[in-house]
Every structure is written in structure tokens, then in C-alpha cells.
C-alpha positions as CSV (number, residue, x, y, z in Angstrom):
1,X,24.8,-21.2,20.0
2,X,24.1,-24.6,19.0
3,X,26.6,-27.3,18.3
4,X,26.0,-27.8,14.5
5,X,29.1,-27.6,11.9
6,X,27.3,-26.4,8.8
7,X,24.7,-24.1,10.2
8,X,25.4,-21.9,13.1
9,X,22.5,-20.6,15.2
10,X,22.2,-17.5,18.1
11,X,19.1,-16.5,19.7
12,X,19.5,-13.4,21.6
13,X,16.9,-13.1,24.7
14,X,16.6,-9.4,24.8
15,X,16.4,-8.5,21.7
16,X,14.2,-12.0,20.3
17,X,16.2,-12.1,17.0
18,X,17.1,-15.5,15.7
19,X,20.4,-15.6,13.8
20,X,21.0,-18.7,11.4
21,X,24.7,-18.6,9.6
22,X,25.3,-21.1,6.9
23,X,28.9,-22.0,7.8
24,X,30.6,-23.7,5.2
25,X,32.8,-20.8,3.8
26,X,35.6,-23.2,2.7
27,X,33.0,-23.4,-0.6
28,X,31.2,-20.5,-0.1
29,X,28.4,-22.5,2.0
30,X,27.0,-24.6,-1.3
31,X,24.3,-26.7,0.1
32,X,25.2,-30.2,1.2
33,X,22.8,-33.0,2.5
34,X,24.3,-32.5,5.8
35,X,23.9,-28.7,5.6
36,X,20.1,-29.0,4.6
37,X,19.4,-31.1,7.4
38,X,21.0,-28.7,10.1
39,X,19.2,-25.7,8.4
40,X,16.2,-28.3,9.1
41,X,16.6,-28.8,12.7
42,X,17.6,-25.2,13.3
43,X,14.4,-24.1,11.7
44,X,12.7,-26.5,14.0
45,X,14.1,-25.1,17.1
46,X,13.2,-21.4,15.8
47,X,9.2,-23.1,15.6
48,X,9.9,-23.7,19.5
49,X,11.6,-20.8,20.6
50,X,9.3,-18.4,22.8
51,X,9.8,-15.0,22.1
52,X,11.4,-15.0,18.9
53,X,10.5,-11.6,17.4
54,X,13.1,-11.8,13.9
55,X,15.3,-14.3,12.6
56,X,18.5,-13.3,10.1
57,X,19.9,-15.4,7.1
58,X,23.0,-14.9,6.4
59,X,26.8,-16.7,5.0
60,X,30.1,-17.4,6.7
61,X,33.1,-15.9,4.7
62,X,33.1,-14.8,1.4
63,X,29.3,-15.7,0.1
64,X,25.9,-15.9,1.2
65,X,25.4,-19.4,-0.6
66,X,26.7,-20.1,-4.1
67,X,23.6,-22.9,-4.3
68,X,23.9,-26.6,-3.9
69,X,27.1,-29.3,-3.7
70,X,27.0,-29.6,-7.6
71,X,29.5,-32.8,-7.3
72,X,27.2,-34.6,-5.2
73,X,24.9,-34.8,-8.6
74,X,27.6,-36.6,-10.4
75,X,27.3,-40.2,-11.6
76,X,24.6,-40.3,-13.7
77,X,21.1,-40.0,-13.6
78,X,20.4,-41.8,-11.4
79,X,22.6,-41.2,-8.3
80,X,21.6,-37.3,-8.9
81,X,17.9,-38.1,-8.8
82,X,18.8,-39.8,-5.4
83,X,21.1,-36.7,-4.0
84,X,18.4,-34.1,-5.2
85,X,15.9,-36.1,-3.4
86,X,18.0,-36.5,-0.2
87,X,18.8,-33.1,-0.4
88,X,15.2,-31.1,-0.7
89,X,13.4,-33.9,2.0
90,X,15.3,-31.9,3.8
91,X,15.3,-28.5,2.6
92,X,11.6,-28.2,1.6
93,X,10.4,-28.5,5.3
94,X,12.9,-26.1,6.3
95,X,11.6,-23.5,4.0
96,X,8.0,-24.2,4.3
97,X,8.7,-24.3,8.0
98,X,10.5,-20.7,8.1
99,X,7.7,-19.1,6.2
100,X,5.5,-20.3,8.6
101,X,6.8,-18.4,11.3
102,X,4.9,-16.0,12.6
103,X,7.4,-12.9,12.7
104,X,9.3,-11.2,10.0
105,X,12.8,-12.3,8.9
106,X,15.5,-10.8,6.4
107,X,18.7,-12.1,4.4
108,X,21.4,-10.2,4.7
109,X,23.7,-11.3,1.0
110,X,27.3,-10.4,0.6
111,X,29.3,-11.9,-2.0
112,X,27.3,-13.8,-4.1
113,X,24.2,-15.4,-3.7
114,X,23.4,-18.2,-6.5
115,X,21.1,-21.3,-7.8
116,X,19.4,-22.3,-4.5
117,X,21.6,-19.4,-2.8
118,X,19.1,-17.1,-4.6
119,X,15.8,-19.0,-3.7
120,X,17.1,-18.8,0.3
121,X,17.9,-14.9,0.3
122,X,14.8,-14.9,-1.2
123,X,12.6,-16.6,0.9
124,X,12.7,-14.0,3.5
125,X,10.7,-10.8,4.0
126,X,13.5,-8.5,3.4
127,X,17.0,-8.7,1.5
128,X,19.7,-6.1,2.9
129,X,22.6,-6.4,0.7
130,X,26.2,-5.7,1.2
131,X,27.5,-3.6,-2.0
132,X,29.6,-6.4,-3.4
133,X,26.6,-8.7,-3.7
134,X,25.6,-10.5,-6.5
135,X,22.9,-12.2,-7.9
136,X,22.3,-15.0,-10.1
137,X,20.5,-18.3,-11.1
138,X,22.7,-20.7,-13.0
139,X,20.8,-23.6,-13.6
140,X,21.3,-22.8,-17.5
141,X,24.7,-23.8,-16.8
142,X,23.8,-27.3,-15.4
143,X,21.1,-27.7,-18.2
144,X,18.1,-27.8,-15.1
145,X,15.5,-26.1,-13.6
146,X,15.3,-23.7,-10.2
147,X,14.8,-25.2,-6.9
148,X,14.2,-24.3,-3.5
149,X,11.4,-22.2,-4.4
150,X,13.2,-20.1,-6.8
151,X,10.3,-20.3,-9.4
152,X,8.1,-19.7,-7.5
153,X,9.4,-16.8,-5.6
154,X,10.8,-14.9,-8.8
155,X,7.6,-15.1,-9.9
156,X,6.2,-13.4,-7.4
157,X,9.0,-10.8,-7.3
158,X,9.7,-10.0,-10.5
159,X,7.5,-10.9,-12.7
160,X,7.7,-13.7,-15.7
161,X,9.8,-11.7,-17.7
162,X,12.4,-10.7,-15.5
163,X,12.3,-14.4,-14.4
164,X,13.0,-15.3,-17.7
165,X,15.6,-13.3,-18.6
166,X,17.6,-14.7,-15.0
167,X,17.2,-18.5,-15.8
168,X,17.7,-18.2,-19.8
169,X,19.8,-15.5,-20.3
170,X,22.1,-16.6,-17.6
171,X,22.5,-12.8,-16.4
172,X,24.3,-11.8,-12.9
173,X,22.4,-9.0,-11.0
174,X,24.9,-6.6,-9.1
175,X,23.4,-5.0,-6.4
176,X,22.1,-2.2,-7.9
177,X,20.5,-3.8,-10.3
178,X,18.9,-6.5,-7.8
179,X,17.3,-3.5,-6.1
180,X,16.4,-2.3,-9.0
181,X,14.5,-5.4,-9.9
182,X,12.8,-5.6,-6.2
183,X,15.0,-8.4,-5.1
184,X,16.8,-6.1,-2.5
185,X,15.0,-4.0,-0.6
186,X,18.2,-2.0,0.8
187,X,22.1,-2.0,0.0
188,X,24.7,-0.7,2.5
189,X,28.6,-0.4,2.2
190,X,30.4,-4.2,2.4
191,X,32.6,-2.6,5.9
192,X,29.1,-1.4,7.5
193,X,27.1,-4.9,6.4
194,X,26.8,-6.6,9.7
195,X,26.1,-3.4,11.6
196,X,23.3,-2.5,9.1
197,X,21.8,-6.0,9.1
198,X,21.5,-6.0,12.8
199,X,20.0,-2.9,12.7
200,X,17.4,-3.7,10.3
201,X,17.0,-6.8,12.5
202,X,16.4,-4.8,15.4
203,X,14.2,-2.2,13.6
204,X,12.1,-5.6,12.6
205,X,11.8,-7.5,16.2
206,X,11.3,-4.0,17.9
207,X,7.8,-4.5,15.8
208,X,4.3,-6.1,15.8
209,X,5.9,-10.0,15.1
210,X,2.5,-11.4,14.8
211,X,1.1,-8.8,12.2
212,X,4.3,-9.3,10.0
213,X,3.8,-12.8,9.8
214,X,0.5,-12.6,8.8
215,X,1.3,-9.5,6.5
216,X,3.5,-12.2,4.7
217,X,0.6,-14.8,4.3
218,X,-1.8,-12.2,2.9
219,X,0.7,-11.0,0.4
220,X,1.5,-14.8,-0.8
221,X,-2.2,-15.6,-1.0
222,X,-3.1,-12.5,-3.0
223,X,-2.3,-13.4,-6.7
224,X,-4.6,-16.9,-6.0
225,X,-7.6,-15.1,-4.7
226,X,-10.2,-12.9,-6.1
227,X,-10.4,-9.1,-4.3
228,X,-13.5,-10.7,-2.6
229,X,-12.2,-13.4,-1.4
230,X,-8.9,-11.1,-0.2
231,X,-11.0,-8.6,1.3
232,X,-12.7,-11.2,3.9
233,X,-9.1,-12.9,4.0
234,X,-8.2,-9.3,5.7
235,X,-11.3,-8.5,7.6
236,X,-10.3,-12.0,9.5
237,X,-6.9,-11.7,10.0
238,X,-7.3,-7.6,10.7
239,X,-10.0,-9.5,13.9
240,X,-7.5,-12.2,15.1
241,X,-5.0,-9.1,15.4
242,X,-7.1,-7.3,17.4
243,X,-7.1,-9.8,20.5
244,X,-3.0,-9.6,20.2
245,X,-1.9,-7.3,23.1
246,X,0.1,-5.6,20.5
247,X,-2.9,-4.4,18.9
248,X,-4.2,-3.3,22.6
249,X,-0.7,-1.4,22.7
250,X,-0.7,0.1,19.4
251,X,-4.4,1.9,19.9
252,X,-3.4,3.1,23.1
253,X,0.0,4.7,22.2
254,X,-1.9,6.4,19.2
255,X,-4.6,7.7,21.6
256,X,-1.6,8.7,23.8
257,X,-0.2,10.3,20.9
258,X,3.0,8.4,21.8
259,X,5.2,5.5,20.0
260,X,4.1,1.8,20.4
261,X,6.3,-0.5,22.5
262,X,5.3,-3.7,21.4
263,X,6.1,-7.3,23.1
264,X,5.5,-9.6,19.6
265,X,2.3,-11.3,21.4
């Protein structure tokens, strides 16, 4: 476990998961500048960990996030153009940097997940959701615009007009609804949500890491390239798979007719 106060981070050898807690539950783990720029440097040391195989988002308390430290944008225009800037110099490398990971990774949400909240939970592969959870923008309310990728990643899982109807309309998803929507891909019981996280995360690590991560780069790529263009994209990462000894693994055990064990390299 690492020393930082705002973000808490376990990496378990046998299993290769990566755990990153956002600890501030005393206010539901709003972003601060200080929290961004753990979240940084843990995301850093997740780039340099050997064998990672998953990592897990999740919240300390109450909340998964409830978004940024709103009174640090007080003061006029000024000092809030200079906290927002302080704030995603850090946060954008973090993001960028997780998604550039080369193995899967999944948000587990209880509580509520909001503003830049949202745009974190989202951000990974897969959302497990407890089945208090809720799910909301709120940048109406502060007469702004999403950040942290929330735009962008809406977009792409929902669609325009479900986007839309989040930012303008100021509506809170419940659960069901978010899976409804494709935001959450599973929602278990609030007393069983840690065990069925872990298990998810376990089901995930216990996988082909490699060919996850580049899973996730085909699907964001997709909407931006033409099917010929996607096809060749596929043909050379469906190659660069095949000298993983995964791959060598995964043709043998379906030869064997048995089940893979796969190492994540």
C-alpha cells in the first residue's frame, strides 16, 4: 500500500490486480488538486508495475466520487480558470495514462457517482455497480460544461441524445436505469459489492491482459475509421497477438480441448 492520503493503492502479486481507492470520504472523495495529483502518480506506478493483469476504481465511504472540489472554483473567474487548470494538468495524464494500459480495468460505483465522478467510473472497461448507485452529471447546476472526458465518453456510450438529456435535463440515473442506458455493465446487492467487484476483478486478470487492452483501443478507434481502414487496424493487432504467449496458450488449450490458463504476457 502506498503512503498517499487521498488515493490509496494495493497491488496484489498473485492475483496482478491493481486496486486504486479515492480516499477522501469526509466529502465523498470530490476531486482536489492534491487528490488529482496522487491519482497521477499512482497511475504512474501502475505504467511500471510488472505483471499487472487488472486494476479496480473504486470510493472510500459513502460515494464513488461526487466530482471536483466545487469551492476551490470560487473567487471569480479568474482564480477558477487557474484551479481548473491546476486541477486537469494533473488529471488529464492520469486518464490518458490509465487507458493506456494494456490490461482491462473496471469501476466498481456505490453511492453516487457525479460531474467528474461520472467521467472516472466511466473511463474504465467495465462499471459493476452496487444497487444504491447513482448517476449523474451536474454541470447544469454550475452553469459549465463536462470534464474529465465525460463528453467524450458519453458520447461514445450513449449516444448524443442520451448525452443530452444527462447534461441538460439535469436527470439522476439509478442503477437500473444506468444499465439500462449501457453505463453499467452489472449491478449487485450494496452488502455483496466488494465481494462481487473482486470477483469480476479476478474473472478480468485471470484473462488474456494484452488482448483486452488492445480490445479497448480498437473499440475507441472505431467510430474515426472507415471499415477498411478497421479491418487492417484488426488484421495488425489480431498478428502482434499472435507472438503473445497467451495466444500460444489459448490455441493449445482449444486443441487440448481444455480451458486457457493465461499468464497476461
Amino acid at each position: 500500500m502506498s503512503g498517499n492520503e487521498e488515493v490509496r493503492y494495493q497491488f496484489d502479486r498473485d492475483s496482478g490486480i491493481g486496486r486504486v481507492t479515492f480516499n477522501r470520504p469526509q466529502a465523498l472523495n470530490a476531486i482536489t488538486k492534491d487528490l488529482a495529483g496522487e491519482f497521477l502518480s499512482v497511475v504512474r506506478a501502475l505504467k511500471q508495475q510488472e505483471r499487472l493483469r487488472c486494476v479496480v476504481l473504486k470510493g472510500e465511504g459513502r460515494a464513488f466520487m461526487a466530482g471536483g472540489d466545487v469551492a476551490a472554483f470560487a473567487g471569480g473567474a479568474k482564480k477558477a480558470e487557474a484551479a481548473i487548470n491546476e486541477l486537469l494538468d494533473r488529471l488529464h495524464p492520469a486518464i490518458l495514462g490509465l487507458r493506456e494500459l494494456e490490461v482491462p480495468n473496471v469501476s466498481g460505483v456505490h453511492g453516487v457517482a457525479a460531474g467528474a465522478g461520472l467521467s472516472l467510473a466511466l473511463m474504465a472497461d467495465l462499471v459493476v455497480a452496487a444497487d444504491d448507485a447513482r448517476f449523474l452529471l451536474a454541470y447544469d447546476r454550475l452553469g459549465t460544461v463536462p470534464d474529465c472526458g465525460g463528453s467524450w465518453l458519453l458520447a461514445h456510450k450513449v449516444g448524443h441524445g442520451r448525452a443530452s438529456e444527462l447534461m441538460m435535463m439535469g436527470r439522476t440515473l439509478s442503477a437500473d436505469e444506468a444499465k439500462s442506458w449501457g453505463i453499467v455493465n452489472a449491478i449487485v446487492p450494496a452488502a455483496d459489492f466488494d465481494a462481487e467487484l473482486g470477483q469480476v476483478a479476478r474473472k478480468l486478470a485471470s484473462g488474456p491482459s494484452r488482448a483486452y487492452g488492445t480490445f479497448r483501443k480498437l473499440l475507441e478507434s472505431a467510430a474515426s475509421r472507415s471499415l477498411a481502414a478497421q479491418l487492417e487496424a484488426e488484421r495488425a493487432a489480431f498478428v502482434a497477438m499472435t507472438r503473445t504467449q497467451d495466444f500460444a496458450e489459448g490455441v493449445a488449450a482449444f486443441l487440448e480441448k481444455r480451458s486457457p490458463t493465461f499468464q497476461g504476457i
